[in-house]
DRENGULO-262002 format. One record per atom (N, C-alpha, C, O, CB): x, y, z. Coordinates in steps of 0.2 Angstrom, whole numbers, padded with zeros to 4 digits, always signed. Atoms other than C-alpha are relative to their C-alpha. Glycine has a CB too. Layout:
<pts>
XYZ ...
</pts>
This chain:
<pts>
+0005+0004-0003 -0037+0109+0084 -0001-0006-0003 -0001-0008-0009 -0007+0004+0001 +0002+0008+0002 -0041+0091+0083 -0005-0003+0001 -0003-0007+0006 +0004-0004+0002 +0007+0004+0000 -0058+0082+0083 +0002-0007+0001 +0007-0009-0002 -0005+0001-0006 +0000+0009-0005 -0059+0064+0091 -0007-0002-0001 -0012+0003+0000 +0001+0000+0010 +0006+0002-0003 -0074+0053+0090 +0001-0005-0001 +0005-0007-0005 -0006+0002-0002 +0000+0008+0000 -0078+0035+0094 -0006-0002-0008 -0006-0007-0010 -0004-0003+0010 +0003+0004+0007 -0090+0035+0077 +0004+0002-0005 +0009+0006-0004 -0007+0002-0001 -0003-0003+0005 -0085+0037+0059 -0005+0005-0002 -0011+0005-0002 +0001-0004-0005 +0004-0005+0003 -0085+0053+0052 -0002+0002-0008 +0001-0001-0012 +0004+0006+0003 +0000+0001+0008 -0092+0058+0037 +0001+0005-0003 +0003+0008+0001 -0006-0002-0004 +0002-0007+0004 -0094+0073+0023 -0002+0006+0005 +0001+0010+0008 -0006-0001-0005 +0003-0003-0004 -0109+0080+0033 +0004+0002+0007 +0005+0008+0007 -0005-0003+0000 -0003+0000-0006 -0101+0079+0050 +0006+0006-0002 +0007+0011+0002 +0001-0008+0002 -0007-0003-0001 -0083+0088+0044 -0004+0009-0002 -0003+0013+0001 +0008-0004-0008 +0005-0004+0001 -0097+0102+0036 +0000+0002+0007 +0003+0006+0010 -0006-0004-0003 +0004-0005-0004 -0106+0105+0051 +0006+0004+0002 +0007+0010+0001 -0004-0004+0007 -0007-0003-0001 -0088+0107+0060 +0002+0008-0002 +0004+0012+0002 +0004-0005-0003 -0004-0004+0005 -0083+0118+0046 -0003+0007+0002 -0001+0012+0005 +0000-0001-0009 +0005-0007+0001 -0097+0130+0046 +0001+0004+0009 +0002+0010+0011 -0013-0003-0003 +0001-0003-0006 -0098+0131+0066 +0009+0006+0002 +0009+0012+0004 -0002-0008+0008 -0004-0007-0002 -0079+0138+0067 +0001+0006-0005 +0004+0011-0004 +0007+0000+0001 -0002-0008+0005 -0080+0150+0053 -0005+0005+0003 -0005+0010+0002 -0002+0000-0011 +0004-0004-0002 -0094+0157+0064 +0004+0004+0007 +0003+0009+0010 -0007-0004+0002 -0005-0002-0006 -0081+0160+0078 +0004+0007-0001 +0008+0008-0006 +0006-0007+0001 -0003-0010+0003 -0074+0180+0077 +0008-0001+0003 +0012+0001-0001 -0005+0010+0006 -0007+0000-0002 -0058+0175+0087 +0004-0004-0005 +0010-0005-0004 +0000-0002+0008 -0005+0004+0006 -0052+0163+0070 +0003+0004-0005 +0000+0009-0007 -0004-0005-0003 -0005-0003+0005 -0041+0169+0059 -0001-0006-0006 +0004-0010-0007 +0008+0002+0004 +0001+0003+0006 -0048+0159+0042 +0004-0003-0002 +0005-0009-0002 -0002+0002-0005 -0004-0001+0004 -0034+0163+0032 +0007-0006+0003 +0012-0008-0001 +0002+0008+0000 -0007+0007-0001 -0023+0148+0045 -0005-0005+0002 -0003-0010+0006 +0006+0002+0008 +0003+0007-0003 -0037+0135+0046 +0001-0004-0006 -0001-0003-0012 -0009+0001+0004 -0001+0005+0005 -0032+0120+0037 -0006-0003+0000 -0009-0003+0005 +0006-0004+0001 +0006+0002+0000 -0046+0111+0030 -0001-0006+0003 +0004-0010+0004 -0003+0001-0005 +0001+0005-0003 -0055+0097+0036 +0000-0006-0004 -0003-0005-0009 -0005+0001+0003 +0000+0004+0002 -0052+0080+0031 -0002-0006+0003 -0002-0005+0009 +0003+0000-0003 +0003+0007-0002 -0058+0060+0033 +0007-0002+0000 +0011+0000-0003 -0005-0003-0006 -0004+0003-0002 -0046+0050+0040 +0002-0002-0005 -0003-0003-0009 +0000-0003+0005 -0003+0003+0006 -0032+0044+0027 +0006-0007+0002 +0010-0006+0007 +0003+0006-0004 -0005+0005-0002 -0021+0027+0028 +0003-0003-0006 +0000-0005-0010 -0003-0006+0005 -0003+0002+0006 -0006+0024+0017 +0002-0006+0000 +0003-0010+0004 +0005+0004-0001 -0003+0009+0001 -0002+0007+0010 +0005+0000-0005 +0008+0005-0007 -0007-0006-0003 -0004+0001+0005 +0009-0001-0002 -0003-0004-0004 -0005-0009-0001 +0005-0001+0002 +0002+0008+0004 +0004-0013-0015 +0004-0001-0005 +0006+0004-0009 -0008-0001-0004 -0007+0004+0002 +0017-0024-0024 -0006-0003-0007 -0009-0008-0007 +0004-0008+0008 +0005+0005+0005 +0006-0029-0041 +0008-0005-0004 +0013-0003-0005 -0006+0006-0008 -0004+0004-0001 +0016-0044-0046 -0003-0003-0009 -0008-0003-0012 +0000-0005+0008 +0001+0006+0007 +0018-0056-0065 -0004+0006-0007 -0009+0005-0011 -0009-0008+0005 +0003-0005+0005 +0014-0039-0076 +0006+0000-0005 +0012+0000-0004 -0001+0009+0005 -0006-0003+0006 +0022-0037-0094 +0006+0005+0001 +0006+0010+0003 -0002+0005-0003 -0003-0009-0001 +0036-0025-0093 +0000+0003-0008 +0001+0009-0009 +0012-0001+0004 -0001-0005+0006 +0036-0020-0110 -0010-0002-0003 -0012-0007-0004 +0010-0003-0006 +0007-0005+0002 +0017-0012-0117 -0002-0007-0008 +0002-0009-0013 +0004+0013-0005 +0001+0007+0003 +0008-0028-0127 +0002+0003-0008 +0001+0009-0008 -0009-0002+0000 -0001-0001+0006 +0014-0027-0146 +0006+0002-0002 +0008+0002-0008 -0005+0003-0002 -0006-0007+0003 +0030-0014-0144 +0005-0003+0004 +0005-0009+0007 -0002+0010+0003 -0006+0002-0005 +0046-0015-0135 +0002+0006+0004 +0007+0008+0007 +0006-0003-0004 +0002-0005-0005 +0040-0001-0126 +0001-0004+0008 -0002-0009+0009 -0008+0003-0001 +0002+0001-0006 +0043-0002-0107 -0008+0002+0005 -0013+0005+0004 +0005+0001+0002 +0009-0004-0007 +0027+0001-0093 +0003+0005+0002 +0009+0004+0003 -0004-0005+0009 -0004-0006-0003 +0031+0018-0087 -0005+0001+0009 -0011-0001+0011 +0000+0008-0008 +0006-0003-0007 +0023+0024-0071 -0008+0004-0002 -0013+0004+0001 +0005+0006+0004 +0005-0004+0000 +0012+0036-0080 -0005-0005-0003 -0010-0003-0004 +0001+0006-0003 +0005+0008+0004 +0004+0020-0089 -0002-0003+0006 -0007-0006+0005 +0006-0008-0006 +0003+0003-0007 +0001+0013-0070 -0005+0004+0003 -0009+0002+0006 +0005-0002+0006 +0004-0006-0004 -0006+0029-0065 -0008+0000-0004 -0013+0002-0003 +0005+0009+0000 +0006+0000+0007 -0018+0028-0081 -0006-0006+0003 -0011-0006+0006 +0004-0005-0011 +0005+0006-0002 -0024+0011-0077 -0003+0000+0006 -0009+0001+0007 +0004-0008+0000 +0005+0000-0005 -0027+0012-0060 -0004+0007+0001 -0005+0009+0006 +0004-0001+0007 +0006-0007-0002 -0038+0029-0061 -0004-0004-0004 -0009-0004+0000 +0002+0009-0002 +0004+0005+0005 -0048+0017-0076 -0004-0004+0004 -0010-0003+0003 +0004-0006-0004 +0001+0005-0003 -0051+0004-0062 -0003+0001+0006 -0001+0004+0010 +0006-0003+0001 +0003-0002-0007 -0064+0004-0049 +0002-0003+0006 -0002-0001+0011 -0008+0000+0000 -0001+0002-0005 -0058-0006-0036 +0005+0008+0001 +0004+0008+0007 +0003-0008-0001 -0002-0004-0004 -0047+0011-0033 -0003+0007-0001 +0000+0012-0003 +0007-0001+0000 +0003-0006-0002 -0059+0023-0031 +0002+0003+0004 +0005-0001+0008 -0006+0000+0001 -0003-0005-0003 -0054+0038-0019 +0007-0001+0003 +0009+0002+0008 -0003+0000+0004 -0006+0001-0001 -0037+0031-0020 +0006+0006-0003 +0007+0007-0009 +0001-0007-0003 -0004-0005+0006 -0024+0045-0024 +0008-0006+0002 +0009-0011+0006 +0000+0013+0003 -0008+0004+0001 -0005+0039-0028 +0004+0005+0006 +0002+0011+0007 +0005+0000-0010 -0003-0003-0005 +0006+0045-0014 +0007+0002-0002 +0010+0006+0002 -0001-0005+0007 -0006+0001+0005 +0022+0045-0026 +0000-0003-0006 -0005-0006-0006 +0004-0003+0002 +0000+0003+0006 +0025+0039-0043 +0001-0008+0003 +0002-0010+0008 +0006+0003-0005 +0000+0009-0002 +0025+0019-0045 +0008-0001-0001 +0012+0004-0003 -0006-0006-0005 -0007+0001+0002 +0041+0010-0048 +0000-0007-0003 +0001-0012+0000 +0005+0001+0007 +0000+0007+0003 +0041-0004-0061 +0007-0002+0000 +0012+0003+0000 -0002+0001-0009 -0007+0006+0000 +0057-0017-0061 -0002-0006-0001 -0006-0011+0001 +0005-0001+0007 -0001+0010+0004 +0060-0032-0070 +0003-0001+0006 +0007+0002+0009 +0005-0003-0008 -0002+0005-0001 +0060-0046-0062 +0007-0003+0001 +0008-0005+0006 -0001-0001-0003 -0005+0001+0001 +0077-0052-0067 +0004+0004-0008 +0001+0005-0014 -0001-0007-0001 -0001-0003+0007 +0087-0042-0081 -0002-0003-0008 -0006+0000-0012 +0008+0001-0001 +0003+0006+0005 +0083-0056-0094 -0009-0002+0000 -0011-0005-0005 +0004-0008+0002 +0005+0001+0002 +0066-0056-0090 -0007+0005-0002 -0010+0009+0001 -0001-0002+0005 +0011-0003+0003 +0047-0048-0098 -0004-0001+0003 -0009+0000+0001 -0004-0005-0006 +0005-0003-0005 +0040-0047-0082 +0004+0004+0005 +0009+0004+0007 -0005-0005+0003 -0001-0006-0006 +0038-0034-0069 -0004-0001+0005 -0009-0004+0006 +0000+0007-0003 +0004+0000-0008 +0034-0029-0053 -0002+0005+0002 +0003+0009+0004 +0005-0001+0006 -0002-0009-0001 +0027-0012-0049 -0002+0000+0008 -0006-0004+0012 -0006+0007-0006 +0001-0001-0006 +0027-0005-0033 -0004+0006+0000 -0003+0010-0005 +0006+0001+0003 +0004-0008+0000 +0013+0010-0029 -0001+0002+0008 -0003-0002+0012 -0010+0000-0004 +0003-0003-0007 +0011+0020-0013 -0006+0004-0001 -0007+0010-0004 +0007+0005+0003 +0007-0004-0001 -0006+0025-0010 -0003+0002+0008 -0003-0001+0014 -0005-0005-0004 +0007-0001-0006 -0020+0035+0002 -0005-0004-0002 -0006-0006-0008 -0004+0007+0002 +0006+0000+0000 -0033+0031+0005 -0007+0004+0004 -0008+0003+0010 -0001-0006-0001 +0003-0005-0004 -0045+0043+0010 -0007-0004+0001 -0008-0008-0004 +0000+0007-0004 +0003+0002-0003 -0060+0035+0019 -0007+0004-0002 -0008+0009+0000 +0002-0001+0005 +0008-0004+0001 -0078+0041+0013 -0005-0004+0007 -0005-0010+0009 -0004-0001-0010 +0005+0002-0004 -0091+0040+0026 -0005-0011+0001 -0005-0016+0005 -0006+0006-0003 +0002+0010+0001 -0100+0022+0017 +0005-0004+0000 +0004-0009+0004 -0003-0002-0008 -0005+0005+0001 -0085+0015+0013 +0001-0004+0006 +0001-0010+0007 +0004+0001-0002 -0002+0001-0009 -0079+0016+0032 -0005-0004+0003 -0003-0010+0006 -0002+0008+0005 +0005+0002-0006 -0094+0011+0041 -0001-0008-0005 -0002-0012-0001 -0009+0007+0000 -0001+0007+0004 -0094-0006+0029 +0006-0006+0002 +0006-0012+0003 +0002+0001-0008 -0006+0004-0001 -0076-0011+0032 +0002-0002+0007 +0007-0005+0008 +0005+0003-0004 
</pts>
């Protein structure tokens, strides 16, 4: 089943939902997938980054992108949709490019702002 509405939905609202079909005798629980807030994947290209870790001659790894951006409130309810993908620039160069595929999952406030 699919729910439609011309407002945004929030927490409370996917709630009520929830509670009214688990009251339904003809559902079978055990196949109802749960309810979620609309999600929209992006891509972001961060551009002019180190490639190799300040001091070392360590490269940036993905799990070093996944660190920072969970640190970082500009991406609050953002989860990673795949690992990222750091690449130099040019082989000869000390900067990189990473790529991240992310959701974003929409919480009620945020929605109704943007």
């Amino acid at each position: 089943m699919v729910i439609t509405t011309n407002k945004v939905a929030t927490a409370l609202d996917l709630n009520i939902i929830e509670k009214y079909i688990k009251n339904i005798d003809e559902v079978n629980m055990s196949e109802v997938i749960s309810s979620k807030l609309p999600q929209s994947k992006s891509y972001l290209k961060i551009l002019s980054i180190l490639y190799y870790v300040k001091d070392t001659n360590l490269p940036i790894t993905p799990d070093i992108v996944k660190r920072v951006l969970q640190t970082t409130h500009i991406f609050n309810d953002i989860i990673l949709a795949s690992h990222s993908h750091v690449i130099k620039d040019f082989p000869k160069s000390d900067i990189a490019v990473i790529w991240v595929d992310i959701w974003y999952s929409q919480s009620g406030i945020k929605a109704k702002s943007q």
